[in-house]
C-alpha positions in Angstrom: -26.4 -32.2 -10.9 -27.4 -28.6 -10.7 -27.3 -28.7 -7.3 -23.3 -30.5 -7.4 -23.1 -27.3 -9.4 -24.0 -24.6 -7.2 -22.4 -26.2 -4.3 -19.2 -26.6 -6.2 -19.4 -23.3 -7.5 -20.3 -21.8 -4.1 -17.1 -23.4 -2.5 -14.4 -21.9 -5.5 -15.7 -19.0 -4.9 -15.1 -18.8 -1.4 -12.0 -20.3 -2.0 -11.1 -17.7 -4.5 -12.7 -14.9 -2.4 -10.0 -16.5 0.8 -7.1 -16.4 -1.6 -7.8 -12.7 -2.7 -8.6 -11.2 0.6 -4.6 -9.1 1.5 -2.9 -10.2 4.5 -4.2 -7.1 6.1 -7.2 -8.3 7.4 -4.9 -10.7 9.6 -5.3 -8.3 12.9 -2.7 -9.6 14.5 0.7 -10.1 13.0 3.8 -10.1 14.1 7.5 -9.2 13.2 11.2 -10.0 14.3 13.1 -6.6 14.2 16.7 -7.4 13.9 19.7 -5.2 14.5 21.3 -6.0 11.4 24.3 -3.1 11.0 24.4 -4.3 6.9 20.7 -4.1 6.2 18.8 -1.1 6.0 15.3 -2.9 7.7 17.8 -3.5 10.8 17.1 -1.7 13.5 20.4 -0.1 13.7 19.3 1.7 10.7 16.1 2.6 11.7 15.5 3.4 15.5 16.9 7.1 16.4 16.4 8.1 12.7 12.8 10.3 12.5 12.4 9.3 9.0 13.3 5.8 8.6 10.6 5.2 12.1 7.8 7.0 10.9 8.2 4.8 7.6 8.6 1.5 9.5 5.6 2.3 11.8 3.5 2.9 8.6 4.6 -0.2 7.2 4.1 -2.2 10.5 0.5 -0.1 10.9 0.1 -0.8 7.2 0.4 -4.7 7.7 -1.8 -4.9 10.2 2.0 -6.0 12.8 1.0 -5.8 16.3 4.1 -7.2 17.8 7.2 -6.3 17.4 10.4 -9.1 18.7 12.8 -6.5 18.5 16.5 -7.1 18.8 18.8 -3.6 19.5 21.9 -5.3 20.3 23.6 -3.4 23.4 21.6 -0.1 22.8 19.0 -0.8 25.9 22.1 -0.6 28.3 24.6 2.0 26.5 21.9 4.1 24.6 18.5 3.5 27.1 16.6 6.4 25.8 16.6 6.1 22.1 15.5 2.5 22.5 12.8 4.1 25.4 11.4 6.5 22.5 10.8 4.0 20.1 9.3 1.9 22.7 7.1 4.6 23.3 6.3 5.1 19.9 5.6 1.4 19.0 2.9 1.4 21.9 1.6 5.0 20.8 0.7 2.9 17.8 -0.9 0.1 19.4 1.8 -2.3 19.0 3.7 -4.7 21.8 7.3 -4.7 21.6 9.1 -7.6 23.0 13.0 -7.5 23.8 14.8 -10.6 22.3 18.2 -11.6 23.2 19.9 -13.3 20.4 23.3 -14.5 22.6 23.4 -14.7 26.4 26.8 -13.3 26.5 25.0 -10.1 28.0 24.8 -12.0 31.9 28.5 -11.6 32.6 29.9 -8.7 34.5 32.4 -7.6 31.7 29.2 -7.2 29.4 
């Protein structure tokens, strides 16, 4: 019975010990980066402004994010080289940034 004990025992706290560990021992997370013009995460708000990218690449550093799915609307075609800077950025920190396209309206000429 001791034994059942100790076993038991051994298990909950494992299980505890699991539960407590912070989600920033996960070493390799992931975010999607939306443009969002109404919220102040989107990354209208943030890319081309020094202080709001500093404090989303310490958040993303923070939370262990290593890949960013990063939506910029039509900024890679009318504004290429803030969108190149923060590109350049997000690798300078070790983290892959992915381009996602949220409508395919973007393959016709007038576009």
């Amino acid at each position: 019975m001791f034994k059942t004990f100790l076993s038991s025992f051994g298990w909950l706290t494992a299980g505890v010990l699991l539960a407590a560990t912070p989600c920033s021992a996960c070493k390799n997370r992931a975010v999607w980066f939306w443009a969002s013009s109404s919220s102040i995460y989107g990354s209208v708000q943030i890319v081309e402004n020094s202080t709001h990218e500093t404090e989303t690449l310490d958040f993303f550093n923070n939370h262990s994010i290593k890949k960013v799915y990063g939506s910029y609307q039509n900024r890679p075609v009318s504004e290429p080289t803030p969108i190149a800077v923060w590109n350049a950025k997000l690798d300078s920190a070790g983290i892959d940034s992915l381009f996602l396209m949220s409508e395919n309206t973007w393959i016709f000429p007038d576009n």
